[in-house]
C-alpha positions as CSV (number, residue, x, y, z in Angstrom):
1,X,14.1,12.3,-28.7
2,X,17.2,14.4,-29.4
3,X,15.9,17.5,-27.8
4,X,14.7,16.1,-24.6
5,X,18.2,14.4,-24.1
6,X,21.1,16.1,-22.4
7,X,23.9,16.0,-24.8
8,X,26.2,14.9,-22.3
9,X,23.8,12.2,-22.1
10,X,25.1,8.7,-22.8
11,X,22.2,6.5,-24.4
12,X,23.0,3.3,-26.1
13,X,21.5,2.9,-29.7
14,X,19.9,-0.5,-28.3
15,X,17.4,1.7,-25.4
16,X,13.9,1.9,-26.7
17,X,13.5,5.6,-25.2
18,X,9.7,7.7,-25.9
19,X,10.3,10.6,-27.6
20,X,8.3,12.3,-24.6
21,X,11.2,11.2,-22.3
22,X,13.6,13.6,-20.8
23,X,17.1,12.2,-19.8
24,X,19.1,14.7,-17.7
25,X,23.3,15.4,-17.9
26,X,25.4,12.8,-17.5
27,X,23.1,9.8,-17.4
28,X,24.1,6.6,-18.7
29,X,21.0,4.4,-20.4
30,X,22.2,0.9,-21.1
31,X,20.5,-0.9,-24.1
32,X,17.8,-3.3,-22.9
33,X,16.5,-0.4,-21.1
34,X,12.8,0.7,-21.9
35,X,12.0,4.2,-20.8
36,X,7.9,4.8,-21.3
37,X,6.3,8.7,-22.2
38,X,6.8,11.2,-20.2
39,X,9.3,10.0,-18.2
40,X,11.9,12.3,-16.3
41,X,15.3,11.2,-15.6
42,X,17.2,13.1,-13.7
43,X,21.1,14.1,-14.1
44,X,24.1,11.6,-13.5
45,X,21.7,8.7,-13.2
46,X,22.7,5.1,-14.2
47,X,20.1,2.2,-15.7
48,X,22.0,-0.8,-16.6
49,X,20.6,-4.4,-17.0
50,X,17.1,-4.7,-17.9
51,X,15.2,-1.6,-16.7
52,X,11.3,-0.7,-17.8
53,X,10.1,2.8,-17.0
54,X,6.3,2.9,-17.1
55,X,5.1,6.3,-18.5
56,X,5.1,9.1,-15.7
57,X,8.0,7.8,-14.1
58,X,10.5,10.4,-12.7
59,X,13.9,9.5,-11.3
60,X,16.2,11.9,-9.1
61,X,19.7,12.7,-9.4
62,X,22.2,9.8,-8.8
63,X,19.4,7.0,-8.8
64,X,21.3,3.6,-10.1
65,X,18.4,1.3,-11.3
66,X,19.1,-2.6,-12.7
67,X,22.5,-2.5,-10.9
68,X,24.3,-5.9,-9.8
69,X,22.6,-8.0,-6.9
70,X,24.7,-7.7,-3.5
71,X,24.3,-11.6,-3.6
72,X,26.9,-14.0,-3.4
73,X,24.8,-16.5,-4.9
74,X,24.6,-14.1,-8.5
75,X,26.1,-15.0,-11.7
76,X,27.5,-12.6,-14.3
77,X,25.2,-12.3,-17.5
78,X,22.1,-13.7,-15.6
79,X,19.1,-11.8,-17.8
80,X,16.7,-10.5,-15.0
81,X,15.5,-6.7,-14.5
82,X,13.6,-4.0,-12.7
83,X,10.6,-2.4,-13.5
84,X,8.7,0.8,-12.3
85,X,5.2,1.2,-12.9
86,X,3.2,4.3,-13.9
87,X,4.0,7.5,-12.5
88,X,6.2,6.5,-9.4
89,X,8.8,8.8,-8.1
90,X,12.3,7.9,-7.3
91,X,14.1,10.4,-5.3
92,X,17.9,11.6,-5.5
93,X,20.5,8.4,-5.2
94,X,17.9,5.6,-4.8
95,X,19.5,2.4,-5.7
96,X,17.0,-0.4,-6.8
97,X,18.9,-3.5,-7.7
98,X,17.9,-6.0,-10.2
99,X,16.7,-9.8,-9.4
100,X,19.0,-13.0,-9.0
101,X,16.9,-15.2,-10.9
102,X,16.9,-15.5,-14.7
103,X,14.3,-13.4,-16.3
104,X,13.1,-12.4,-12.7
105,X,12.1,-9.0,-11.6
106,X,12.2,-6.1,-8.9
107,X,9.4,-5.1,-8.8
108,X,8.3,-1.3,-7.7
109,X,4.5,-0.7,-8.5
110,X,2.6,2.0,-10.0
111,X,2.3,5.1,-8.1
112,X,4.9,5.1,-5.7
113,X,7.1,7.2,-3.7
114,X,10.9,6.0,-3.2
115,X,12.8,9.0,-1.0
116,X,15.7,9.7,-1.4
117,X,19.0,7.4,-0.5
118,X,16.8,4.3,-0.1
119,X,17.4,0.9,-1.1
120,X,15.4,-2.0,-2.8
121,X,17.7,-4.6,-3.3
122,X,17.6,-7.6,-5.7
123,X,13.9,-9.4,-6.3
124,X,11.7,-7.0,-3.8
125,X,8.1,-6.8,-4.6
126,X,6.7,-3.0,-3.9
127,X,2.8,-2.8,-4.2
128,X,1.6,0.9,-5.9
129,X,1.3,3.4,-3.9
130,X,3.5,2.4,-1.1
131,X,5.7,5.1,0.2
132,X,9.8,4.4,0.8
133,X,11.1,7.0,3.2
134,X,14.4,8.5,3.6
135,X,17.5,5.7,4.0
136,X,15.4,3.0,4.5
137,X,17.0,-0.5,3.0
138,X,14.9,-3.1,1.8
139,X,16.6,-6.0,2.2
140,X,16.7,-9.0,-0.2
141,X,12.9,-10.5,-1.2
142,X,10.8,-8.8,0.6
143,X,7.4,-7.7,-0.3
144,X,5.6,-4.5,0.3
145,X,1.4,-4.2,-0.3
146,X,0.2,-1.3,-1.3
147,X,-0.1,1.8,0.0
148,X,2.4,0.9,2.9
149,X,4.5,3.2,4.1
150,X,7.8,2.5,5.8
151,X,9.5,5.1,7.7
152,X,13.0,6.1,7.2
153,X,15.9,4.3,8.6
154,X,14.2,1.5,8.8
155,X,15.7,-2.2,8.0
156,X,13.9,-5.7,6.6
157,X,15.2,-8.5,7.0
158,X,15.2,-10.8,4.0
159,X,12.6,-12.7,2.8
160,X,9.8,-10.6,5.0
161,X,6.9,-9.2,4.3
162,X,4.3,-6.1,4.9
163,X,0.9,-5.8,4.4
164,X,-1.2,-3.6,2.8
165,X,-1.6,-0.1,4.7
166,X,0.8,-1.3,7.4
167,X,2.4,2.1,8.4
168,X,6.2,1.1,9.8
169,X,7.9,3.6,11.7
170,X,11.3,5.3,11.4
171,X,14.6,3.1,12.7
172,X,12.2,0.3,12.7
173,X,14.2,-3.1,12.8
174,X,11.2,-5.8,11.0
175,X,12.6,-9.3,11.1
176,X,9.1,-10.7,10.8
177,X,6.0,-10.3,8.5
178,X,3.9,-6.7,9.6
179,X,0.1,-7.7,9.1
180,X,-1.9,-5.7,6.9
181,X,-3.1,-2.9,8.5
182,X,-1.0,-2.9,11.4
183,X,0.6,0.0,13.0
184,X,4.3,-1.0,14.2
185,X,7.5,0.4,15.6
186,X,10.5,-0.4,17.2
187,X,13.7,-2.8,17.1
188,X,12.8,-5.7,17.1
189,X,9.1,-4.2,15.5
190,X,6.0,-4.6,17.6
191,X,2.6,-4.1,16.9
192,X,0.9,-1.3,18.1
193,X,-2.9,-0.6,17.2
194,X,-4.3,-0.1,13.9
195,X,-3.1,2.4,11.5
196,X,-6.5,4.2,11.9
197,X,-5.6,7.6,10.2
198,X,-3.9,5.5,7.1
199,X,-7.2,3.7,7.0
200,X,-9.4,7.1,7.3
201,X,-7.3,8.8,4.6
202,X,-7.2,5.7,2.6
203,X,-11.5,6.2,2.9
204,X,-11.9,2.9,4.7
205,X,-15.5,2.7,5.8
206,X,-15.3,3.0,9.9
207,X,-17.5,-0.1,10.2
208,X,-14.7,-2.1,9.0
209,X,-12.0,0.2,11.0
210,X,-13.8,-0.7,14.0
211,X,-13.8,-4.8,13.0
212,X,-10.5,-4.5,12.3
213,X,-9.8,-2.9,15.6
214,X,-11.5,-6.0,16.8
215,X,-9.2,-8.3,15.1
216,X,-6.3,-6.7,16.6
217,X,-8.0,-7.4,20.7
218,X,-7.8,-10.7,19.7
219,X,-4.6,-11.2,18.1
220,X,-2.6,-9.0,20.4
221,X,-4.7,-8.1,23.4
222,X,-5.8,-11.5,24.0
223,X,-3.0,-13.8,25.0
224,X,-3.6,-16.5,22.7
225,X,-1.2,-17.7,19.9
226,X,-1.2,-16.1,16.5
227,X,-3.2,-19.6,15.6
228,X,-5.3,-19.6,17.9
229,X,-6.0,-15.7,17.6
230,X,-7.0,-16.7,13.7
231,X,-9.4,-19.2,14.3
232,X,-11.4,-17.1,16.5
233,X,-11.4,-13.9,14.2
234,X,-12.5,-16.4,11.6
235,X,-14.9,-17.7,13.7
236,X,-16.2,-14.5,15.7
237,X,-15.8,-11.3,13.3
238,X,-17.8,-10.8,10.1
239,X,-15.8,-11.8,7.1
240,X,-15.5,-8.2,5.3
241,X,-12.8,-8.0,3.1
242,X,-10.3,-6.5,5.0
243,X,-10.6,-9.4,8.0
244,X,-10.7,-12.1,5.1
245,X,-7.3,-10.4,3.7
246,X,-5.6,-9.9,7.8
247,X,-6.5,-13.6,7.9
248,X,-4.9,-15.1,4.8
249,X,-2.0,-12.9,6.1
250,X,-1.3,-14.2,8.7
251,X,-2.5,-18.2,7.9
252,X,0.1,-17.6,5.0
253,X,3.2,-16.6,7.0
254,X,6.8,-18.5,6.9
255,X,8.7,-16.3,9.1
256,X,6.2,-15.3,11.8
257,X,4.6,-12.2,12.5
258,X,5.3,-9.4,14.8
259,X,4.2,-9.7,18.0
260,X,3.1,-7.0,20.8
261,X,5.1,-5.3,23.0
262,X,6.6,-6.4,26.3
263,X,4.1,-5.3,28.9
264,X,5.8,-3.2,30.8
265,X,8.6,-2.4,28.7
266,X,9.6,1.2,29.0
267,X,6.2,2.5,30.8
268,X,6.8,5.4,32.7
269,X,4.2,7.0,34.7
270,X,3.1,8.7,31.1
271,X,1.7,5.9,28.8
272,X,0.5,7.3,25.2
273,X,-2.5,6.0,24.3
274,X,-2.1,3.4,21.4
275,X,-3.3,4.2,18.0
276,X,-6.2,1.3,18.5
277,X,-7.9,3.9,20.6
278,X,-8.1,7.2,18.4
279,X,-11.6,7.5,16.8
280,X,-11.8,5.3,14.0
């Protein structure tokens, strides 16, 4: 291990460091921190509390990880942590903040991508391969599915969730849950088609692309309630996995779920055509 730590390095004889790890200048590694093979810390970085660092994991310059909760509600010397799973990348001053509750978790799963000066705060739940960009701040218990992406300087309200593939735009405001596959934008966040070219690259068979498209007529072309919407996808649309996982979505949210925009809100003479409409 000696040779792959800077010897400006500050690692506490307590750390379970891989001697495959490399731990840049002036980092400070507390000592119930694991750090896994092959794992790249960058310089001037800071992992306090309990901190696990599946193998592959790189962190940028000035990340903090396992730092304090901003919550009022935290006591001192509760024993709770964060953990990053296989080969995720943390960009330069990320701060990902351990959880409130004892032995409770952050969570950040494998494969992701965390840019740089973005925030996960204390007991977030980051499915693998989502994607963090620039500045955005992941507010207090939320969840994130997999490969979501959520553009930069955009804000969660606490305890909300997004779905699987959901693709978030920049300066988005999301105060309520963003269905799985959904395409949204805005402040407050509105639906607005289906994140068709997520789905393509993802290699989402177009057969479901197009019944998916179908589920979103119904819930936000339609007029009817989110309820009603849900009975009728259940009801109408073949139950392929990706309507069966929309569905239990939306039957299981607490906080709502975004809506569609006003009509007529900021229509000009030139309307883009929604994402529902490219070729799926």
């Amino acid at each position: 291990m000696a040779d792959a730590v800077h010897p400006t390095a500050l690692v506490d004889p307590g750390a379970r460091v891989h001697p495959a790890a490399r731990i840049g200048a002036f980092s400070i590694i507390g000592p119930a921190v694991t750090v896994g093979a092959d794992v790249e810390i960058g310089h001037h970085c800071v992992l306090e509390g309990r901190v696990e660092l599946a193998p592959g994991v790189k962190i940028g310059h000035g990340s903090i990880l396992g730092g304090r909760p901003q919550d009022l509600k935290f006591k001192e010397g509760t024993p709770s942590g964060v953990r990053i799973g296989a080969k995720t990348v943390v960009r330069e001053y990320v701060t990902i903040h351990r959880a409130t509750r004892a032995d409770g978790w952050t969570d950040v799963g494998a494969g992701c991508l965390v840019m740089a000066m973005s925030h996960i705060a204390h007991d977030c739940k980051v499915g693998d391969g989502a994607i963090i960009i620039n500045y955005a701040g992941i507010t207090g218990h939320c969840e994130i599915g997999e490969c979501a992406t959520i553009g930069g300087l955009t804000g969660m309200v606490p305890f909300t969730r997004i779905g699987a593939y959901a693709y978030v735009g920049g300066v988005s405001k999301v105060n309520a849950d963003v269905p799985p596959y959904m395409l949204v934008d805005g402040s407050p966040a509105v639906v607005r088609g289906v994140n068709v070219v997520g789905l393509r690259r993802a290699g989402m068979p177009a057969a479901e692309r197009r019944v998916l498209q179908d589920a979103y007529r119904l819930l936000y072309r339609s007029g009817l309630a989110p309820q009603k919407a849900l009975e009728r996808i259940r009801s109408e649309l073949p139950a392929l996995p990706p309507v069966v996982r929309l569905s239990e979505f939306i039957a299981g949210a607490r906080h709502g779920v975004c809506g569609p925009p006003r009509r007529g809100a900021g229509e000009g003479g030139d309307v883009t055509p929604e994402p529902e409409s490219e070729r799926v």
